[in-house]
PyMOL CGO cylinders between C-alpha atoms (Angstrom):
from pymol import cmd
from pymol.cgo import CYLINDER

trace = [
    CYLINDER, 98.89, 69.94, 114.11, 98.12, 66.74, 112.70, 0.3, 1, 1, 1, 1, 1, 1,
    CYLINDER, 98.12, 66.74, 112.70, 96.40, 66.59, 108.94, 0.3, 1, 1, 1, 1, 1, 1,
    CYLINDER, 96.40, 66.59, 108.94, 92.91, 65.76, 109.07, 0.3, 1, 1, 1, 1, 1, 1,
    CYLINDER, 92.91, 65.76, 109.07, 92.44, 67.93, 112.46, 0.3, 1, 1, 1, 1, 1, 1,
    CYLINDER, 92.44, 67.93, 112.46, 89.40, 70.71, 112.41, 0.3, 1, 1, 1, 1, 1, 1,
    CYLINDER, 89.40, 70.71, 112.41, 91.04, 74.58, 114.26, 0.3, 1, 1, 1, 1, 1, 1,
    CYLINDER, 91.04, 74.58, 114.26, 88.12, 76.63, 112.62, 0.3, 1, 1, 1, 1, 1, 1,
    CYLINDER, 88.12, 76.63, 112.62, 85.04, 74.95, 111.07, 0.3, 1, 1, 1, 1, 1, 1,
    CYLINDER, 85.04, 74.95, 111.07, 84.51, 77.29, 108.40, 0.3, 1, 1, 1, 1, 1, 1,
    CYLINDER, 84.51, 77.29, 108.40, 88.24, 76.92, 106.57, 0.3, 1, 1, 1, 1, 1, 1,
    CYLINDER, 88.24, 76.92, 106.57, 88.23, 74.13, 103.90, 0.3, 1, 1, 1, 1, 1, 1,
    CYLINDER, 88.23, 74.13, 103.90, 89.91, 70.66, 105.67, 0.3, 1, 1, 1, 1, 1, 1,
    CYLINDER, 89.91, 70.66, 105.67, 92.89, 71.17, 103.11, 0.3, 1, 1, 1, 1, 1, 1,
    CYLINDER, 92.89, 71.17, 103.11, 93.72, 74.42, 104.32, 0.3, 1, 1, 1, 1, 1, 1,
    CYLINDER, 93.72, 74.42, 104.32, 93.52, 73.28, 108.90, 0.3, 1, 1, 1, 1, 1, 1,
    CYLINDER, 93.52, 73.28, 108.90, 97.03, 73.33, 109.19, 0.3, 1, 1, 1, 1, 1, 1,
    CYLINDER, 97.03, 73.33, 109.19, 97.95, 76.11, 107.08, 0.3, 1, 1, 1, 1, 1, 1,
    CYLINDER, 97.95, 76.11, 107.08, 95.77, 78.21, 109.45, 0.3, 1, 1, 1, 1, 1, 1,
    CYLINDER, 95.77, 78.21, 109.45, 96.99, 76.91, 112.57, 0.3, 1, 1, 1, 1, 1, 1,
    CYLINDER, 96.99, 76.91, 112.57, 100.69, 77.86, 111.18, 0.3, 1, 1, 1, 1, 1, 1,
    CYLINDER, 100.69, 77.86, 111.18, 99.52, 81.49, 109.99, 0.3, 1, 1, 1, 1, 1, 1,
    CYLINDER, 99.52, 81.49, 109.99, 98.07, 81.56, 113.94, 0.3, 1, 1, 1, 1, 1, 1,
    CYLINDER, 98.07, 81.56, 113.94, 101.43, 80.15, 115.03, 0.3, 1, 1, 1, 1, 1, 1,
    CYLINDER, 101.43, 80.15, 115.03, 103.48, 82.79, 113.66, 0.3, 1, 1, 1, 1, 1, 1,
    CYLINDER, 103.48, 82.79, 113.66, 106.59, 80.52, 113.48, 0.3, 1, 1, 1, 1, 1, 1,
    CYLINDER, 106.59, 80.52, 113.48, 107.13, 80.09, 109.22, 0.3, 1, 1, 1, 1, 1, 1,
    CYLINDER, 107.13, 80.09, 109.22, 108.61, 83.25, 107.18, 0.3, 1, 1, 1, 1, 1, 1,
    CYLINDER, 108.61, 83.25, 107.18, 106.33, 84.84, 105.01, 0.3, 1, 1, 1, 1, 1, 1,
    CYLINDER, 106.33, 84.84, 105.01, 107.82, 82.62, 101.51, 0.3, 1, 1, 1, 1, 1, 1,
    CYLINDER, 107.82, 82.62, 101.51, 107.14, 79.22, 103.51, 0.3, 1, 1, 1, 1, 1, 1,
    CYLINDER, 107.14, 79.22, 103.51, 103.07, 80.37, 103.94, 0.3, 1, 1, 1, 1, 1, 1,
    CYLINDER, 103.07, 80.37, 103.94, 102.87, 81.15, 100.32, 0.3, 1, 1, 1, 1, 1, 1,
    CYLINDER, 102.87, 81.15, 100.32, 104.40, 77.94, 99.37, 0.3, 1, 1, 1, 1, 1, 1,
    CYLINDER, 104.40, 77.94, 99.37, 102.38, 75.96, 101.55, 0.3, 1, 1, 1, 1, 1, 1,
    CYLINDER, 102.38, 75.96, 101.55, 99.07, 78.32, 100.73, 0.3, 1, 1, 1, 1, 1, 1,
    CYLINDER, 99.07, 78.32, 100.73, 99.94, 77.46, 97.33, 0.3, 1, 1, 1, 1, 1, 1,
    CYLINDER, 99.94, 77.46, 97.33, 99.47, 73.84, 97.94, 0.3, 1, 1, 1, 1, 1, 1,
    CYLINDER, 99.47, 73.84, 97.94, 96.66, 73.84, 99.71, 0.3, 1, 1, 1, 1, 1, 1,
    CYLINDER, 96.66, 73.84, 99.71, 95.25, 75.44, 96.36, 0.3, 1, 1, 1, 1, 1, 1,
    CYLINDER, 95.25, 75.44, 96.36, 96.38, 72.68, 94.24, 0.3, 1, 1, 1, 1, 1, 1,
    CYLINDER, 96.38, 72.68, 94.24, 94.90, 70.02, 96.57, 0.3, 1, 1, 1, 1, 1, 1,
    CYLINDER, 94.90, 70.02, 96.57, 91.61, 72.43, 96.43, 0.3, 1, 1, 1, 1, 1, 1,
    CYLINDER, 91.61, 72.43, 96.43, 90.95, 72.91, 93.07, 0.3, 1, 1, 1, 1, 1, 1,
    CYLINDER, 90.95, 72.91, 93.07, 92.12, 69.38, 92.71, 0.3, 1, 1, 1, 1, 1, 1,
    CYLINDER, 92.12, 69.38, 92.71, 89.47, 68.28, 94.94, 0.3, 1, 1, 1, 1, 1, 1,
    CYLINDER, 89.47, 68.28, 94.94, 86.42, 70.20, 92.95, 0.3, 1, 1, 1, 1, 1, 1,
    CYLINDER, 86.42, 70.20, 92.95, 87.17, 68.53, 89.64, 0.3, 1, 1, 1, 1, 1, 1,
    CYLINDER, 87.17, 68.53, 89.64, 87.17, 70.07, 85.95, 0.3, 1, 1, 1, 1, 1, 1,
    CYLINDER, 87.17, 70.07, 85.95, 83.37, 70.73, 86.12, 0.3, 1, 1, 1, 1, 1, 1,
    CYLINDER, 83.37, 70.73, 86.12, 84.51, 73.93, 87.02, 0.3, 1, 1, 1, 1, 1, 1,
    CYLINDER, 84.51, 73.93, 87.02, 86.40, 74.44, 84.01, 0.3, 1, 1, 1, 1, 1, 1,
    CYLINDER, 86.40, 74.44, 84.01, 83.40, 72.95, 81.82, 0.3, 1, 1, 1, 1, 1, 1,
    CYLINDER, 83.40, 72.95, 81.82, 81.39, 75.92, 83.03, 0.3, 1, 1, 1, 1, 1, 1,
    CYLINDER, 81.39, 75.92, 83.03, 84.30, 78.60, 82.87, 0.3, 1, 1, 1, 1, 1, 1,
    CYLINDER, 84.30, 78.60, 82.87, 84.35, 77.22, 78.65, 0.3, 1, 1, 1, 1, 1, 1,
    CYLINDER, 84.35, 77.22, 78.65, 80.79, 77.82, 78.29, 0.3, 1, 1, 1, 1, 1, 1,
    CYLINDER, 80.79, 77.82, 78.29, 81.25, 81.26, 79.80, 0.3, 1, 1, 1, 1, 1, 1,
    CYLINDER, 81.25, 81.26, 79.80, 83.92, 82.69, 77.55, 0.3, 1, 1, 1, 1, 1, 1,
    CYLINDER, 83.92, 82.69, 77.55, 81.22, 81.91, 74.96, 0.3, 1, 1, 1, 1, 1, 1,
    CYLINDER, 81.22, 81.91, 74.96, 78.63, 83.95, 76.74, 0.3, 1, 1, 1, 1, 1, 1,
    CYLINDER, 78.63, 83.95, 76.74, 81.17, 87.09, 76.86, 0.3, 1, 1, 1, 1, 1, 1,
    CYLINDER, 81.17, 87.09, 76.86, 82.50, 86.95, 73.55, 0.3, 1, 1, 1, 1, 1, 1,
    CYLINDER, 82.50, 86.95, 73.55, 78.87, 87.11, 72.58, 0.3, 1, 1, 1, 1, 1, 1,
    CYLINDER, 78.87, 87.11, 72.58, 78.43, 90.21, 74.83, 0.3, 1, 1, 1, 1, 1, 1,
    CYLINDER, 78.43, 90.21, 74.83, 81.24, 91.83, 73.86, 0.3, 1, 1, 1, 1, 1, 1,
    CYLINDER, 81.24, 91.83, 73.86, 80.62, 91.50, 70.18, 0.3, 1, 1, 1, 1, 1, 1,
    CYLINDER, 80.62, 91.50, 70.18, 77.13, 92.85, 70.53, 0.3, 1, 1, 1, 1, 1, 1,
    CYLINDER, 77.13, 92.85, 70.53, 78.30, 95.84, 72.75, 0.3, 1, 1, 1, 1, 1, 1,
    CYLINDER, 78.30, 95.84, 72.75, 80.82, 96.36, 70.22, 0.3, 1, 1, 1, 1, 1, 1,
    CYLINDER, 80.82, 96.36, 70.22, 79.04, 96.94, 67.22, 0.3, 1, 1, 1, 1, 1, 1,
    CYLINDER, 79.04, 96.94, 67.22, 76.81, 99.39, 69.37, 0.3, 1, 1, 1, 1, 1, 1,
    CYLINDER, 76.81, 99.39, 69.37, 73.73, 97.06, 70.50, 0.3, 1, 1, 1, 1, 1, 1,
    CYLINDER, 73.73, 97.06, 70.50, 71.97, 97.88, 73.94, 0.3, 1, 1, 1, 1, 1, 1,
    CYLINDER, 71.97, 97.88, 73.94, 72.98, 95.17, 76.60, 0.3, 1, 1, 1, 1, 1, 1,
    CYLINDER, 72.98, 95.17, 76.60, 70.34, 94.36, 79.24, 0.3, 1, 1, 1, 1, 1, 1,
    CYLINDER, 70.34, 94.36, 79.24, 72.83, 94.01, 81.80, 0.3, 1, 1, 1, 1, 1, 1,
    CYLINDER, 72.83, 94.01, 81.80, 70.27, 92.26, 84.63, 0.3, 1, 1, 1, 1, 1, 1,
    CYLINDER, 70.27, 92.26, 84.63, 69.30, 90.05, 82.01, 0.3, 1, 1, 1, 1, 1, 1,
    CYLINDER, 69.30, 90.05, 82.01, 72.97, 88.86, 80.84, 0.3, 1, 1, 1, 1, 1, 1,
    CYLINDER, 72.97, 88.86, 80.84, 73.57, 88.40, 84.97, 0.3, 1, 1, 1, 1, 1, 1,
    CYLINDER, 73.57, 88.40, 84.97, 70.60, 86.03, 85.02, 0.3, 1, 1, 1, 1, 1, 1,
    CYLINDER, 70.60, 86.03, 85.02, 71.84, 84.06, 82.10, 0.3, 1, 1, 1, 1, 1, 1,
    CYLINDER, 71.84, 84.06, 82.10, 75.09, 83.37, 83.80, 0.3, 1, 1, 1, 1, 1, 1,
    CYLINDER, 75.09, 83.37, 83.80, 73.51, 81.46, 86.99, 0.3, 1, 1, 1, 1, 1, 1,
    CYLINDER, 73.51, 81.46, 86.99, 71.55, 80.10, 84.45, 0.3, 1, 1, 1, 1, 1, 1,
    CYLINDER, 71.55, 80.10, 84.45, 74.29, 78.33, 82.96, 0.3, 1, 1, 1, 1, 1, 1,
    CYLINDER, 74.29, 78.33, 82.96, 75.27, 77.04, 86.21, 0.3, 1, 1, 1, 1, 1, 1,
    CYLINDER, 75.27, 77.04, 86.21, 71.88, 75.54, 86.80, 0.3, 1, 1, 1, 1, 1, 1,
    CYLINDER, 71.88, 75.54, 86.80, 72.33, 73.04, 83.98, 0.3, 1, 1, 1, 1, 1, 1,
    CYLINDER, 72.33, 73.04, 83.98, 76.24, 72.45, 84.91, 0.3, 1, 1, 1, 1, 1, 1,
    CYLINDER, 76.24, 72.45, 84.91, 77.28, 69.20, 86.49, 0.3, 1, 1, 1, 1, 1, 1,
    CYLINDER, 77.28, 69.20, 86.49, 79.62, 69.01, 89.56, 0.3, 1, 1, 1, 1, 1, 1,
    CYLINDER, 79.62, 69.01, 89.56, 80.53, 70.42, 93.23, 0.3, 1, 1, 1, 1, 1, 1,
    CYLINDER, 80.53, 70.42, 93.23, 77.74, 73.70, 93.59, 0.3, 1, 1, 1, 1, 1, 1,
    CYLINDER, 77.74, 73.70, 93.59, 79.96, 75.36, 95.91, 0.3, 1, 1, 1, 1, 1, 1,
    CYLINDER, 79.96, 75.36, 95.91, 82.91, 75.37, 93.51, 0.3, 1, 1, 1, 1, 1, 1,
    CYLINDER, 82.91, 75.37, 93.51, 80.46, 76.17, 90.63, 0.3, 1, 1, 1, 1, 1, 1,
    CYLINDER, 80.46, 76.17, 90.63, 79.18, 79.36, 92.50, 0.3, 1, 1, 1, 1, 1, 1,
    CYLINDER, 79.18, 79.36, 92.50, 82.89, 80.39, 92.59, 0.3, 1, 1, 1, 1, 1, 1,
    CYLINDER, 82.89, 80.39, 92.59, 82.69, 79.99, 89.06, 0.3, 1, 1, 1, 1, 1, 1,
    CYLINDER, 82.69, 79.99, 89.06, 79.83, 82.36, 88.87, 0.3, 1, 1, 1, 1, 1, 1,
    CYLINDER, 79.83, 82.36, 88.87, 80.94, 85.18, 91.18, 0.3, 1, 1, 1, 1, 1, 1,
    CYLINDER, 80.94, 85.18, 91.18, 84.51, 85.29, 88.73, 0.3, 1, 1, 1, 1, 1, 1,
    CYLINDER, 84.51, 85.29, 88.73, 81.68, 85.49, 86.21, 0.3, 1, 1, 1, 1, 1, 1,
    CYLINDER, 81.68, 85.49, 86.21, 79.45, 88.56, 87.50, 0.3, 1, 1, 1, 1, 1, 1,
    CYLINDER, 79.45, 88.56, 87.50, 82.56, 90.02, 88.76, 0.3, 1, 1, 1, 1, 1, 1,
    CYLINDER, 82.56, 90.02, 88.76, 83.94, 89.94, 85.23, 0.3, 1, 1, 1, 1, 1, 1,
    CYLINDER, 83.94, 89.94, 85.23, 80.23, 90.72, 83.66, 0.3, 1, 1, 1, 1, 1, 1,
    CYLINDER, 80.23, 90.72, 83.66, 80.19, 94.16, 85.95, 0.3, 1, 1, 1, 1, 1, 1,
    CYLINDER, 80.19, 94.16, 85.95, 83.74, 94.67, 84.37, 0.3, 1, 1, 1, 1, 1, 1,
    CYLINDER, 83.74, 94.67, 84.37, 82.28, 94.88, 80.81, 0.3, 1, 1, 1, 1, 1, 1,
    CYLINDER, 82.28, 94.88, 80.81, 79.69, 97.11, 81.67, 0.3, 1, 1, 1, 1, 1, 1,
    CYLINDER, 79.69, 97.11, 81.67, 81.59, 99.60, 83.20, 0.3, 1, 1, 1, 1, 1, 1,
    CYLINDER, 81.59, 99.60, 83.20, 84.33, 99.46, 81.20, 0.3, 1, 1, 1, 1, 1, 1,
    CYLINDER, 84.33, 99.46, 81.20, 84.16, 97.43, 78.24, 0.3, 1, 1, 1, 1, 1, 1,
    CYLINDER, 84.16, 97.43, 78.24, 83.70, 100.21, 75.56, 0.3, 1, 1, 1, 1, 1, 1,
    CYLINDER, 83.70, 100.21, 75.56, 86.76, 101.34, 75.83, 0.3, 1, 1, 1, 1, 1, 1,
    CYLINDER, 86.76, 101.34, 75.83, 88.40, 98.10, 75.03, 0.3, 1, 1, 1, 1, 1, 1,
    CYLINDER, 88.40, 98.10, 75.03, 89.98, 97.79, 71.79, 0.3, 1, 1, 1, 1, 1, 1,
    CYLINDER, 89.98, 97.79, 71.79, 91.28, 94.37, 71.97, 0.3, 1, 1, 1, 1, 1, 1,
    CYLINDER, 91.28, 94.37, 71.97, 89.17, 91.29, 72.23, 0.3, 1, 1, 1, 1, 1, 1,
    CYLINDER, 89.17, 91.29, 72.23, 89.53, 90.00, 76.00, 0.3, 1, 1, 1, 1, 1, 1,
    CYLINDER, 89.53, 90.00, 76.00, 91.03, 86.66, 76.81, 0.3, 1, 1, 1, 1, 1, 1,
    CYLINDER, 91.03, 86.66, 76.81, 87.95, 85.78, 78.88, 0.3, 1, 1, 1, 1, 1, 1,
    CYLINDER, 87.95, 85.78, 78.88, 88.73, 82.04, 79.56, 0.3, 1, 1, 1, 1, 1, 1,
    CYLINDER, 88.73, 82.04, 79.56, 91.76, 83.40, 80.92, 0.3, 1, 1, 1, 1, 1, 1,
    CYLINDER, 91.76, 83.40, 80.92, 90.53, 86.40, 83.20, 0.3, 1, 1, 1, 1, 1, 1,
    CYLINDER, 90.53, 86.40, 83.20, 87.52, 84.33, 84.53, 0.3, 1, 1, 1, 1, 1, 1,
    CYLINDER, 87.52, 84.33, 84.53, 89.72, 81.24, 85.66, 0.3, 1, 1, 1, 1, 1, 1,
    CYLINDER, 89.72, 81.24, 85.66, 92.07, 83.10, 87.04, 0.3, 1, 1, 1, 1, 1, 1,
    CYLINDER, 92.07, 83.10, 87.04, 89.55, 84.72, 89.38, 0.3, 1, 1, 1, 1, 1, 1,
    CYLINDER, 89.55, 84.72, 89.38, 88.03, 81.37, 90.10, 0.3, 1, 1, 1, 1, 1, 1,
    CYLINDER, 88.03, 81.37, 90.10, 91.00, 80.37, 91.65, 0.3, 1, 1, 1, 1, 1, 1,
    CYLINDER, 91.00, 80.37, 91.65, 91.41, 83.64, 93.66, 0.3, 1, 1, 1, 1, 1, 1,
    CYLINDER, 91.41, 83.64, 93.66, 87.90, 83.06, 94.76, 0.3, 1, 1, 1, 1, 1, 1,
    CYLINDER, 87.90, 83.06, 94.76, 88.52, 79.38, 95.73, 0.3, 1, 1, 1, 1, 1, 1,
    CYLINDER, 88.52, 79.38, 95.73, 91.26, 80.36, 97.90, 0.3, 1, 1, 1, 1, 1, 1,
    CYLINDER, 91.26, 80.36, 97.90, 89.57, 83.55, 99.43, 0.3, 1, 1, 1, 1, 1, 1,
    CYLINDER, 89.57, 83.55, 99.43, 86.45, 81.55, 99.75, 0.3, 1, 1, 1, 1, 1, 1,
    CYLINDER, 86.45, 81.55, 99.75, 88.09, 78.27, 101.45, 0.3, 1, 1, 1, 1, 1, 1,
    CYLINDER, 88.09, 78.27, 101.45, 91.01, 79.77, 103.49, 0.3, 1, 1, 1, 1, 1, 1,
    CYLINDER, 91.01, 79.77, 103.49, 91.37, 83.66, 103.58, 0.3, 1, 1, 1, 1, 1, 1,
    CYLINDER, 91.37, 83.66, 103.58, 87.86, 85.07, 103.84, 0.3, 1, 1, 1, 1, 1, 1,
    CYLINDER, 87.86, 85.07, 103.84, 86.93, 82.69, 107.04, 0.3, 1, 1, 1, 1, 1, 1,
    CYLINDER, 86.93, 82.69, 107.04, 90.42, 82.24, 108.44, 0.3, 1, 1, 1, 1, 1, 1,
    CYLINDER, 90.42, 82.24, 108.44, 90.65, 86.06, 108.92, 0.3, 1, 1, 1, 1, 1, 1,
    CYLINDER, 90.65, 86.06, 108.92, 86.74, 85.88, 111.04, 0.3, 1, 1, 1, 1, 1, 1,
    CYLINDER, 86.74, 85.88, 111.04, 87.77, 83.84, 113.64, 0.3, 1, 1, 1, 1, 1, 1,
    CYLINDER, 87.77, 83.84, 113.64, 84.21, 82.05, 115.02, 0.3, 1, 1, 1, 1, 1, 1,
    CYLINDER, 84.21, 82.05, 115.02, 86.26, 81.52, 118.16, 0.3, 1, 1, 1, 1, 1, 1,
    CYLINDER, 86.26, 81.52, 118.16, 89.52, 83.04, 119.38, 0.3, 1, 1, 1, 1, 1, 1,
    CYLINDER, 89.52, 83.04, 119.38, 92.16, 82.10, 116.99, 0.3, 1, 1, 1, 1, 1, 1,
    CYLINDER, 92.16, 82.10, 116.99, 94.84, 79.40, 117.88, 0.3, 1, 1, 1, 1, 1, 1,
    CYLINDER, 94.84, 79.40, 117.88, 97.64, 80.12, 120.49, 0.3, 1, 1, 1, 1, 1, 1,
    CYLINDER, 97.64, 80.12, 120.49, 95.21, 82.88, 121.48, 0.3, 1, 1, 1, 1, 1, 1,
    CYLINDER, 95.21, 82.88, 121.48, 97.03, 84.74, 118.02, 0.3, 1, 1, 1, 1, 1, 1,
    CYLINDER, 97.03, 84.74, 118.02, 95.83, 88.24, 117.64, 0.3, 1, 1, 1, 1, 1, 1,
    CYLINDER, 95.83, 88.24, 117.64, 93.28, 89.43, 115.91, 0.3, 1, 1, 1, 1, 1, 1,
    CYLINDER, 93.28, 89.43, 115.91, 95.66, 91.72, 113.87, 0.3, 1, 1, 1, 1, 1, 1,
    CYLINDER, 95.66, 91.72, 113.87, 98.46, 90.03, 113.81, 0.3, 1, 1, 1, 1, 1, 1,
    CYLINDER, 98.46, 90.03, 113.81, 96.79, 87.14, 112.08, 0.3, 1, 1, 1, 1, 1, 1,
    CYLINDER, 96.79, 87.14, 112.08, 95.04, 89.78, 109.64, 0.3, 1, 1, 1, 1, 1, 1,
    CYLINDER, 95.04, 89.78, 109.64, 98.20, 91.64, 108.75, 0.3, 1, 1, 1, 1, 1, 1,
    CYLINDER, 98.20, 91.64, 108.75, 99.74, 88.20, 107.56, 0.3, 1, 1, 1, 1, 1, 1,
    CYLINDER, 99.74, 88.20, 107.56, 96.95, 86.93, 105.76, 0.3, 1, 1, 1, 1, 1, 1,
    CYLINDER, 96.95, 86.93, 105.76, 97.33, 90.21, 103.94, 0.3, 1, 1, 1, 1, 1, 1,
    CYLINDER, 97.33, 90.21, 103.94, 100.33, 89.84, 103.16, 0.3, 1, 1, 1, 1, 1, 1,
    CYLINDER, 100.33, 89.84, 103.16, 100.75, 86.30, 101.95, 0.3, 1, 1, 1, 1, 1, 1,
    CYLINDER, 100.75, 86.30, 101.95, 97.45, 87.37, 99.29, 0.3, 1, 1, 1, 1, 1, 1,
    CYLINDER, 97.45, 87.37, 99.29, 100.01, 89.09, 96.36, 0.3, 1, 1, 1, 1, 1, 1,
    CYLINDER, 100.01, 89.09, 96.36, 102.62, 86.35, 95.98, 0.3, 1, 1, 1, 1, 1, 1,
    CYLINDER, 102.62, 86.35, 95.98, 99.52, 83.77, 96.26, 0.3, 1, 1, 1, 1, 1, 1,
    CYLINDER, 99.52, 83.77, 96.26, 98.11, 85.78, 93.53, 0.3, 1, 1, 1, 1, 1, 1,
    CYLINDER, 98.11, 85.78, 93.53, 100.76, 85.99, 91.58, 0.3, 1, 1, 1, 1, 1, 1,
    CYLINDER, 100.76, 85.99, 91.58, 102.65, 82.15, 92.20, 0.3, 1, 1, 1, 1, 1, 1,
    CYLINDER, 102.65, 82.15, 92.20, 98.86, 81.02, 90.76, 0.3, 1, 1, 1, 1, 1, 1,
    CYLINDER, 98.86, 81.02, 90.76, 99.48, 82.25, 87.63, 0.3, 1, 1, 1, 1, 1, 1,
    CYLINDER, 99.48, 82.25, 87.63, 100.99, 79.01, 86.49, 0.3, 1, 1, 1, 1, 1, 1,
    CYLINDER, 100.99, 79.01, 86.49, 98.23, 77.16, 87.86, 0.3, 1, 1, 1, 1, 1, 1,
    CYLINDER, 98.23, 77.16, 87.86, 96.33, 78.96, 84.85, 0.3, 1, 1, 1, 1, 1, 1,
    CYLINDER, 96.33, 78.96, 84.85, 98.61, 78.55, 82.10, 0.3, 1, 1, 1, 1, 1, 1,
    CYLINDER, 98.61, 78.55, 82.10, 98.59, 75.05, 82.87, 0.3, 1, 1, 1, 1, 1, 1,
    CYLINDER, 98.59, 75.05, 82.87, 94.56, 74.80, 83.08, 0.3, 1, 1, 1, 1, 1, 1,
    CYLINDER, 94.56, 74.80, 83.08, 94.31, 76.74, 79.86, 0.3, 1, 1, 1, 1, 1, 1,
    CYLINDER, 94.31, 76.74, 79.86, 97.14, 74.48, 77.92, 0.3, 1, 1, 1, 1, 1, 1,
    CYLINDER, 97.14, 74.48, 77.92, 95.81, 70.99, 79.08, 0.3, 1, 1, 1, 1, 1, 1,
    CYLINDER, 95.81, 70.99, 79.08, 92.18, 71.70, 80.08, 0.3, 1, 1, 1, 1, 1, 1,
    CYLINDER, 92.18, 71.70, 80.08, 92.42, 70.39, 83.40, 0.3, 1, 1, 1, 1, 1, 1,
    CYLINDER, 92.42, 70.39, 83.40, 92.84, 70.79, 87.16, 0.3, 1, 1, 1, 1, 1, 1,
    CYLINDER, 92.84, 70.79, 87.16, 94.96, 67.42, 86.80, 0.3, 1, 1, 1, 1, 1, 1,
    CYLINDER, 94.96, 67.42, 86.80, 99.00, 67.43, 86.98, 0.3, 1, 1, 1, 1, 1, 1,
    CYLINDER, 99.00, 67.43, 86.98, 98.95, 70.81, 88.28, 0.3, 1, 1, 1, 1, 1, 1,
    CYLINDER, 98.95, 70.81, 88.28, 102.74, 71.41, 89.94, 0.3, 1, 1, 1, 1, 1, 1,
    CYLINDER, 102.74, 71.41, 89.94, 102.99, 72.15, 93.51, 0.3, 1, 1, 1, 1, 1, 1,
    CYLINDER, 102.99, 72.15, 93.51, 105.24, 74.74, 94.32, 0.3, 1, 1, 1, 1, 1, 1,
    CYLINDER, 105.24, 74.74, 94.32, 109.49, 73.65, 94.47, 0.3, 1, 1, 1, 1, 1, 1,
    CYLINDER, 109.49, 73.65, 94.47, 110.46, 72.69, 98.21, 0.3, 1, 1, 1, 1, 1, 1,
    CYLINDER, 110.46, 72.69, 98.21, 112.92, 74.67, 99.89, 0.3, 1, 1, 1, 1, 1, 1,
    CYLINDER, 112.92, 74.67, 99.89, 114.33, 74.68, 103.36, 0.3, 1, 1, 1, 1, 1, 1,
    CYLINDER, 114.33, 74.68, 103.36, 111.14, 75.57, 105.86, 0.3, 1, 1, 1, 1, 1, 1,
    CYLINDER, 111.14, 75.57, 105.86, 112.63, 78.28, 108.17, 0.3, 1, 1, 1, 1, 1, 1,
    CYLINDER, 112.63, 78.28, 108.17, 111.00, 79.23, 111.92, 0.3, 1, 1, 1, 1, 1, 1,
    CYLINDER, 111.00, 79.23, 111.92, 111.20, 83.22, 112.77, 0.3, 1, 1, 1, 1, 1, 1,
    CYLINDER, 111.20, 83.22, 112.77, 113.63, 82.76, 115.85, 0.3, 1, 1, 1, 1, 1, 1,
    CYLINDER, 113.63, 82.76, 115.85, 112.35, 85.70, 117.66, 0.3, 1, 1, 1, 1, 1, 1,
    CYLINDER, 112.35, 85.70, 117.66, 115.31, 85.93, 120.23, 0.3, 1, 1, 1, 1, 1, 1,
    CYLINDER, 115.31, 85.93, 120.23, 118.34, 85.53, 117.22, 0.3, 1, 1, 1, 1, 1, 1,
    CYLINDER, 118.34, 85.53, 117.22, 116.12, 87.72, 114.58, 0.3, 1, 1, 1, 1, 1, 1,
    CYLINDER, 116.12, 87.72, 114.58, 115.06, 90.91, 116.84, 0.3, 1, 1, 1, 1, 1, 1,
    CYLINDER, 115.06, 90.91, 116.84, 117.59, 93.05, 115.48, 0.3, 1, 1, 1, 1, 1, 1,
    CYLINDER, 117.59, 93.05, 115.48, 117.28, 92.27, 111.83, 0.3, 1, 1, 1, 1, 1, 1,
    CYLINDER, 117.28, 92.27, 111.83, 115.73, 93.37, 109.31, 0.3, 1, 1, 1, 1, 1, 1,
    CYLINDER, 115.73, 93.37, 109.31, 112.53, 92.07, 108.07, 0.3, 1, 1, 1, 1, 1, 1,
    CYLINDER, 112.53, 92.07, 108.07, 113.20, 91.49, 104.63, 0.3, 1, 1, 1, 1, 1, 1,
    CYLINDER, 113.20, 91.49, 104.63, 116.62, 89.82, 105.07, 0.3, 1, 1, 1, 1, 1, 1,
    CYLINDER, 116.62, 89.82, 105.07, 114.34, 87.14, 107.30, 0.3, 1, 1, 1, 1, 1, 1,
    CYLINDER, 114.34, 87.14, 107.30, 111.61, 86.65, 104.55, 0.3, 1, 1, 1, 1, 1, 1,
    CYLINDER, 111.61, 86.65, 104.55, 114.37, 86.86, 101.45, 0.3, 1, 1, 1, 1, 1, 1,
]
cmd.load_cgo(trace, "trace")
């Protein structure tokens, strides 16, 4: 399909023809990623660093938190959680990418309650929360409505079919992303990031490829 054309109104405009592929069923596993991991680049890209300013004055927040639980203080949990969206109130830039911001926030926030007296090391929380801000830009933009069809999907693709790859396509997105936040946390910005290295794009020949296996197809 041609860039710029709208399959399912709900999947970001940067991600319309990687859905129509993952509905086509046509690219190996490794060419989605890739491609998935582009999108990302053009997506984050495309909110700006304001994201990032709010993400700095977060780790702030925590390391507060986490000193004060520490040293055996009482946290008022529902208080610290109203504090965060605070902090997005008085933060600049795109509201939909800043409520991604937040969610990796209360997600991580829920974290330390549960769990954060057992921690002996200080948490790298600039780290942990951008990392889930760009799981939660993807899921939010591409995977979460891509895999609730508001009409039948594509090439009348199945319902399952189109689940099971989204599914799996979500750990090497996960982990090929991890560069995207060393180079965030190294240069402060969602600028220069490096798409993913091109490599020979490879259509699942149904006929030739019945009889092998799986993995030798998506090696």
């Amino acid at each position: 399909m041609p860039d710029g054309d709208i399959v399912h109104p709900l999947v970001s405009p940067r991600f319309q023809q990687l859905y129509a592929q993952v509905c086509e069923g046509e690219l190996a596993e490794v060419d989605l990623v890739r491609k998935a991991l582009g999108c990302l680049i053009k997506e984050v890209e495309f909110f700006g660093n304001e994201p990032l300013h709010l993400i700095a004055q977060e780790e702030a927040f925590f390391e507060n938190i986490f000193f004060r639980s520490q040293q055996g203080e009482e946290i008022n949990w529902a208080h610290e959680r109203r504090k965060i969206k605070q902090l997005q109130k008085s933060a600049g830039g795109n509201q939909r990418a800043l409520g991604l911001v937040v969610r990796a926030c209360e997600d991580k926030l829920r974290d330390l309650e549960q769990h954060g007296h057992y921690s002996i090391t200080f948490p790298d929380f600039q780290r942990e929360i951008t990392r889930q801000y760009l799981i939660n830009v993807y899921d939010a933009q591409f995977a979460e409505p891509a895999v609730t069809p508001l009409r039948p999907h594509p090439n009348q693709a199945d319902f399952e079919i189109v689940q099971q790859r989204l599914i799996a396509m979500r750990p090497d997105v996960i982990k090929g992303l991890e560069s995207y936040v060393e180079h965030i946390l190294q240069h402060g910005t969602t600028k220069g990031l490096r798409r993913p290295p091109s490599s020979p794009i490879r259509k699942i020949n149904l006929a030739e490829d019945a009889e092998k296996d799986i993995s030798e197809l998506l090696r």
